[in-house]
N, C-alpha and C positions, 0 to 999 in steps of 0.2 A: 982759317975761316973760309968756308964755301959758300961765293955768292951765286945764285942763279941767275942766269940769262935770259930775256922774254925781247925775242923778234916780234917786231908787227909787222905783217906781211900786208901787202895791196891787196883790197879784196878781189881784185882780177886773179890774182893767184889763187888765194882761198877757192874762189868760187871755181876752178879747176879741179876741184876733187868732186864729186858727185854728191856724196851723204854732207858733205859741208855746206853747198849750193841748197840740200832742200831746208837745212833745220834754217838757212842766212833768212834764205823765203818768207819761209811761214813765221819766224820771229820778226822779220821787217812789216809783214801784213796787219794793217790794223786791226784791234778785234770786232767782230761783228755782235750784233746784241740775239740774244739764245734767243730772242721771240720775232716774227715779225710783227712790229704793230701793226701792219696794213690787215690782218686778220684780226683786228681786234677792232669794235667799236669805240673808239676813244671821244663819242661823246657823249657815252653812258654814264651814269653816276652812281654806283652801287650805295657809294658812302662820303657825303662829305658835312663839313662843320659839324652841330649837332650827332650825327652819328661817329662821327673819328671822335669825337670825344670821349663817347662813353666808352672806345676800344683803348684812347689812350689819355695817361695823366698829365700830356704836356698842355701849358697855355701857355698865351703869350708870345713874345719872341721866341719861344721853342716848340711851339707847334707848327714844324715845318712840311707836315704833311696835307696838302690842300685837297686830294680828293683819290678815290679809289675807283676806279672804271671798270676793272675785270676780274676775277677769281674761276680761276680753270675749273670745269666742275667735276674732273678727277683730282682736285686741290695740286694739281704740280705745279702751278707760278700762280704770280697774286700781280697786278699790273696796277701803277698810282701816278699820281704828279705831283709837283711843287711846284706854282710857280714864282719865278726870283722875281722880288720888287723892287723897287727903288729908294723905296723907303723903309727898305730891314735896317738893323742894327750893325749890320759889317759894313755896310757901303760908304759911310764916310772915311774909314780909315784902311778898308782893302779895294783898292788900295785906290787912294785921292787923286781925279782925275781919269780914272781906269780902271772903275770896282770890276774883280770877278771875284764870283761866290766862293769864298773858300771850303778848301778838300774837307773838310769836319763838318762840315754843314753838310757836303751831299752825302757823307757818310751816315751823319743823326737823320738825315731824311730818307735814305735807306735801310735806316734801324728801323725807324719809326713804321715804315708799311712790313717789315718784316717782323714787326710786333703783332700788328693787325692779324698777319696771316697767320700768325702765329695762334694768335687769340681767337679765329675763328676756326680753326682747322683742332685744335685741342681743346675741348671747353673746358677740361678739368683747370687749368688755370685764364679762365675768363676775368675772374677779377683778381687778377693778383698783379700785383707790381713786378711787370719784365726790366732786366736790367741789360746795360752791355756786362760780355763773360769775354769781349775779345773779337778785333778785328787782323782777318790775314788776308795776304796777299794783294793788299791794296795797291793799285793803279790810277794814276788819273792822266785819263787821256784826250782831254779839250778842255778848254775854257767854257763858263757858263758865265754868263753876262746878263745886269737885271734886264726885264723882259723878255729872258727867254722862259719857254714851258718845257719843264725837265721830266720825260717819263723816267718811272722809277720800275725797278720791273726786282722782284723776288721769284727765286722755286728753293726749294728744300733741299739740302743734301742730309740732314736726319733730325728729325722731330720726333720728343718725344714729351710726356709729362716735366721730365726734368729739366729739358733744353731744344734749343733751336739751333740748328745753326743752315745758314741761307747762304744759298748765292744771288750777289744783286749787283745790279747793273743802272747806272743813270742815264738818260739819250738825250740827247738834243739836236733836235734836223738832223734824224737817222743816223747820228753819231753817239757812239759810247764817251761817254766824259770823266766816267770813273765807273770802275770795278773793284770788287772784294769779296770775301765771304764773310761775314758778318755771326758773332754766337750771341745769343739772347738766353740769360736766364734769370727764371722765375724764381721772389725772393718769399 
């Protein structure tokens, strides 16, 4: 039987090859968010309560979509927030003493504006019930603590009648705190 051997080298070594050095880089660099908010009015209100509603069927503890601020008017990104409270439904037990919002939440809350843009950018499914078809390449890269205000940012990588699928991103004080691509389809 043949076992394989795996050296770990010091990254002072690694980073003596050149092509090794850039990809060490650019994978150690945090990711930055595809939009600047500082070009965007983020104290517009396109759409909130009353109108998120009639875009979506959640209420309750699952309407975790608090407000919509910007939709590009070439429809390439759709810009939202949520903000975390203290009195949601995960903070007593995520965790006690030291709630931060859990990774499924800013996922449903970036389903959720990615439902919107979806609903607004296609009309032929305006009223129909969007479902999740599937989330990839999920990341989360900060913590989100109640009181803070989480921009939610969507753009498209192919919409059509049949499906959605986005790419989206969470921020908080100009940090990414999770990314994915998210699919959305109409039942």
């Amino acid at each position: 039987m043949t076992s394989a051997r795996f050296f770990l080298l010091p990254s002072a070594v690694l980073l003596s090859f050149p092509l090794f050095s850039f990809f060490f880089i650019l994978s150690s660099m945090p990711p930055q968010p595809f939009l600047d908010l500082a070009t965007i009015n983020l104290d517009a209100r396109l759409y909130e309560g009353d109108d998120i509603r009639k875009l979506l069927p959640h209420r309750g503890a699952m309407a975790l979509l608090d407000g919509i601020v910007a939709l590009a008017p070439d429809k390439s990104w759709i810009v939202g927030y949520k903000d975390a409270r203290a009195d949601e439904f995960w903070v007593p037990g995520h965790f006690p003493e030291n709630p931060i919002v859990p990774g499924v939440v800013s996922i449903e809350a970036a389903g959720q504006l990615a439902v919107c843009f979806y609903k607004l950018t296609v009309p032929e499914i305006s009223n129909r019930l969007v479902v999740f078809g599937g989330v990839d390449g999920v990341r989360f890269r900060g913590i989100v603590r109640p009181g803070d205000r989480v921009w939610l940012l969507a753009k498209p990588i192919e919409v059509n009648r049949r499906m959605a699928k986005c790419f989206t991103q969470a921020i908080v004080d100009g940090k990414v705190t999770y990314e994915g691509t998210i699919l959305g389809i109409p039942t």
